[in-house]
N, C-alpha and C positions, 0 to 999 in steps of 0.2 A: 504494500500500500504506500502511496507515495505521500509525503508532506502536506500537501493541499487536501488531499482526499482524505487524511489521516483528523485534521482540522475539522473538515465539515462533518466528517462521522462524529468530532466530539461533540460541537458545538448542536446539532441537529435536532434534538428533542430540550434540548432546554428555554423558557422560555426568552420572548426578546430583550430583555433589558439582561436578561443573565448570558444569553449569545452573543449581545454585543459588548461586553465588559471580559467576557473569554475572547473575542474577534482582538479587542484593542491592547489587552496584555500580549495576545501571544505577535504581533504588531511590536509592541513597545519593548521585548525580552530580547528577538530577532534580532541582529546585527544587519545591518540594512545592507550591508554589501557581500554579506554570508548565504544564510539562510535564507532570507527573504527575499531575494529574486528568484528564485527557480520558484519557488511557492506561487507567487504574483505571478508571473509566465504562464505557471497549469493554467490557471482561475481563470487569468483572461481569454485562454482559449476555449473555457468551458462556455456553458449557458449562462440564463441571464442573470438568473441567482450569482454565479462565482465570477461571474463579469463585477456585478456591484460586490461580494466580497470583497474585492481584488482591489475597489474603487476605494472602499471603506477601509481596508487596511493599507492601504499608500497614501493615505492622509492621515490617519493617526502614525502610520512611521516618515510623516514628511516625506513622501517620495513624489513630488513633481513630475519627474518622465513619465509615471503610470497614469499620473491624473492628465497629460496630455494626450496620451492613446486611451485615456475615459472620452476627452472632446469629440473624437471620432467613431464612438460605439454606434452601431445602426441600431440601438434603441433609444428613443428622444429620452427617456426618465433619466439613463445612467448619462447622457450627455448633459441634460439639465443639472445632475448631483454633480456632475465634475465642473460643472463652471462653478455651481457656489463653493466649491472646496475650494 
């Protein structure tokens, strides 16, 4: 099981406020130049769910280059969320 897929099986059944406080730890634990690109990488090439993951933990890890390839998602929501991020 890979990293990304490892993530979304933990975070998956718990509710949203406690999925998104696991989403932004394991974001803020990651060493932005280690771990957390190839994680971001999967995500974004998954659906729309790990698309917006992907969107949502490159702004809690301050990652810019991700929130630039959010600008260009062919779904209007996750391009809307990456301009306010």
């Amino acid at each position: 099981m890979t990293a990304a897929a490892d993530l979304l099986t933990r975070v998956d059944k718990l509710p949203f406020r406690s999925r998104l406080r696991t989403l932004a730890e394991f974001a803020r634990t990651l060493p932005s130049d280690g771990a957390l690109p190839p994680v971001l990488a999967e995500l974004l090439d998954g659906d729309r769910y790990r698309r917006e993951t992907a969107l949502f933990l490159a702004t809690v890890a301050s990652r810019p280059d991700v929130v630039l390839v959010a600008l260009h998602d062919p779904d209007p929501g996750i391009r809307n969320r990456a301009l306010a991020a």
